[in-house]
N, C-alpha and C positions, 0 to 999 in steps of 0.2 A: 571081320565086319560086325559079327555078334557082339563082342566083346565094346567096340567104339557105338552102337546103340543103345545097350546097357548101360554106359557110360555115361552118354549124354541125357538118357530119361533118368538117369538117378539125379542129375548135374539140374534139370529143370525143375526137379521134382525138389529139391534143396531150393534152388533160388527163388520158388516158389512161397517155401514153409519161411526164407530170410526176408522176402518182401513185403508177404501179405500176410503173416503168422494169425491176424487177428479172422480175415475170410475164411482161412483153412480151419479155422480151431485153436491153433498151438500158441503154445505161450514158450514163450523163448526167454530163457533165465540164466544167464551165466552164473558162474562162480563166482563168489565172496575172494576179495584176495587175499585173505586170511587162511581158508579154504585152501588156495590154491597153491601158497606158501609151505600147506605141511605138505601136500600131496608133492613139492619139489624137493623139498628136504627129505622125505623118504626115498624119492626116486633117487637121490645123490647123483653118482658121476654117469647112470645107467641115464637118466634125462637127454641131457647131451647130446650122447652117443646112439641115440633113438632120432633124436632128429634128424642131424645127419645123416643118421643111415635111411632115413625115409627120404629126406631131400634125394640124396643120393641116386635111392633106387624109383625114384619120382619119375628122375628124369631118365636114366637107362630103360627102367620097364616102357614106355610113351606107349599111352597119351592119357594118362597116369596124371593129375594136374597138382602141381608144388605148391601152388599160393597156400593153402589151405594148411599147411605146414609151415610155412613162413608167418602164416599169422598165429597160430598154434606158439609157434618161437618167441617171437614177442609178447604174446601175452601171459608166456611161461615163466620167462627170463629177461624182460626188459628190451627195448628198443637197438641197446648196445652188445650187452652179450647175445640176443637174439641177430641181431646182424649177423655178427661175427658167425655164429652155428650157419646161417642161411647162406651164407658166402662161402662157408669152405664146403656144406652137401651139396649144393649148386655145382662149386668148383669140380669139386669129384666127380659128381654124376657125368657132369660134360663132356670131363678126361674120361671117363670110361666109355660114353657115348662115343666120343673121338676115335679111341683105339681101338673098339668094337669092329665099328667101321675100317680102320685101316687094317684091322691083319685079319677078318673074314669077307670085307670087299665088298659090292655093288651087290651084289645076289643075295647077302643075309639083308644086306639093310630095304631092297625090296620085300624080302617076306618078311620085315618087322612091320615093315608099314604097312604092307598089304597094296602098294602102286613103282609104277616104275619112276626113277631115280632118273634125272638129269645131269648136267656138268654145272651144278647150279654155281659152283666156286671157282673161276677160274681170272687169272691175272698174275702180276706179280707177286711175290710176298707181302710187299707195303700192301699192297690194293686187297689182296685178304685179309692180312690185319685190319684195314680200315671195314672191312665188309663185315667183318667176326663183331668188333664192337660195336659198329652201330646197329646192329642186329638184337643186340644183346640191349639195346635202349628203347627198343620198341616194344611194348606188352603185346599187340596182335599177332606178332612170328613168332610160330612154333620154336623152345629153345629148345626140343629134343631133336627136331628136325635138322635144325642149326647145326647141332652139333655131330650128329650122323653125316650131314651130307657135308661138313669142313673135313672130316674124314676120310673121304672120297677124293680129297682133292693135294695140290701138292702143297699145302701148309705147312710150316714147320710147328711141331707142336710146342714147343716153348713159345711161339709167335700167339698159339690160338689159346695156351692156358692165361698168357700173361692179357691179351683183349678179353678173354671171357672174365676172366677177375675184376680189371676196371670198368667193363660193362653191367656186372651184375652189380656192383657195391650200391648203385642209385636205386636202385628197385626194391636189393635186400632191407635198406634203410625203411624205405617207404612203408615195406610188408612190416617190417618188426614194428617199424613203428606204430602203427595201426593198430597191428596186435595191442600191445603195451596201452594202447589208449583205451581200447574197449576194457580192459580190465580196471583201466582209472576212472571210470566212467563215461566216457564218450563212445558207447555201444553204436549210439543210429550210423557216425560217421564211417564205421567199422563194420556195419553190419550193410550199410550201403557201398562199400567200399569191396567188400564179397561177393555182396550183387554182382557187380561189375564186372571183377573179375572171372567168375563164374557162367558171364555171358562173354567175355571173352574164350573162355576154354568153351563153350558150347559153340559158340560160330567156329572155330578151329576145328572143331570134329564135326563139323555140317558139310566145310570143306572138303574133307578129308573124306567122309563117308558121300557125296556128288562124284570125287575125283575117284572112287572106287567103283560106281555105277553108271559113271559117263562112260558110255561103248568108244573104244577106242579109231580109230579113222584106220581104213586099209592104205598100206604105201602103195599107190597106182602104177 
């Protein structure tokens, strides 16, 4: 629970210094893409593979927040090859979220989260396919959750990587693209567009940390 407060005051404390930069003091300056051009050409193929791997462990470590990597991607590598990077660290993260879950069970994935676990996924296969993607369309649902408690359930995992793939592709678009704009110049769209996001991962951990200090009801 220390760990999800720390989180969220550093999370306001950011959306704070992106909103009001002028109240606070700070001057908020990105990089020249010139700038940012050699810094990629030095990084080479190690770039990439840093993304990834942070998407990746974004979403395994939860509640750990990706966007900020996602727009990291785009503003790195362009809209397109940034996609591409945030689709496959997302992809993986999920897949390992997923198998976490299925072969240490209901018990680790309560102490990851720190509350107890429902049958939140249950129905046919179609009907969790259809539940996995549209899940994956919405920015308010936790995706590490998602992807923890699909684990939990009787999904086939080909079924939950091939919805989380078409689910995420609209979003990853979105982030890179974003990214990619603010380095073109359209910062405010970009920098309000972090805002947002930012307030969405703070209400997900307000959630989170209520559902960890609601007293639970005695079974009578």
């Amino acid at each position: 629970m220390m760990f999800r407060l720390a989180l969220l005051l550093l999370l306001v404390l950011a959306i704070s210094v992106l909103a009001l930069p002028d109240v606070l003091g700070f001057d908020i300056n990105l990089p020249e893409r010139e700038d940012l051009d050699r810094w990629i050409d030095a990084a080479g193929l190690t770039g990439p593979i840093l993304v990834v791997a942070l998407m990746t462990a974004a979403i395994v470590a939860s509640p750990l927040p990706s966007a900020p990597i996602a727009l990291a991607a785009g503003a790195a590598y362009g809209h397109t090859f940034g996609t591409l990077l945030v689709v496959l660290g997302a992809e993986l993260g999920a897949l390992g979220a997923f198998l976490l879950a299925r072969w240490l069970g209901q018990p680790f994935v309560e102490r990851h989260f720190g509350q107890k676990t429902g049958p939140y996924f249950l129905g046919s296969q179609n009907t969790l396919t259809f539940l996995v993607f549209g899940s994956r369309l919405l920015p308010f649902l936790s995706f590490d959750m998602i992807s923890y408690a699909a684990g939990l359930s009787k999904l086939h995992l080909w079924r939950f990587a091939l919805a989380t793939l078409a689910g995420i592709i609209p979003a990853s678009f979105l982030l890179a693209h974003l990214g990619s704009e603010a380095m073109n110049g359209d910062a405010r769209t970009a920098t309000w567009t972090a805002v947002a996001l930012g307030g969405f991962t703070a209400l997900s951990l307000l959630v989170a940390i209520w559902r960890e200090r609601r007293p639970t009801r005695k079974e009578s």
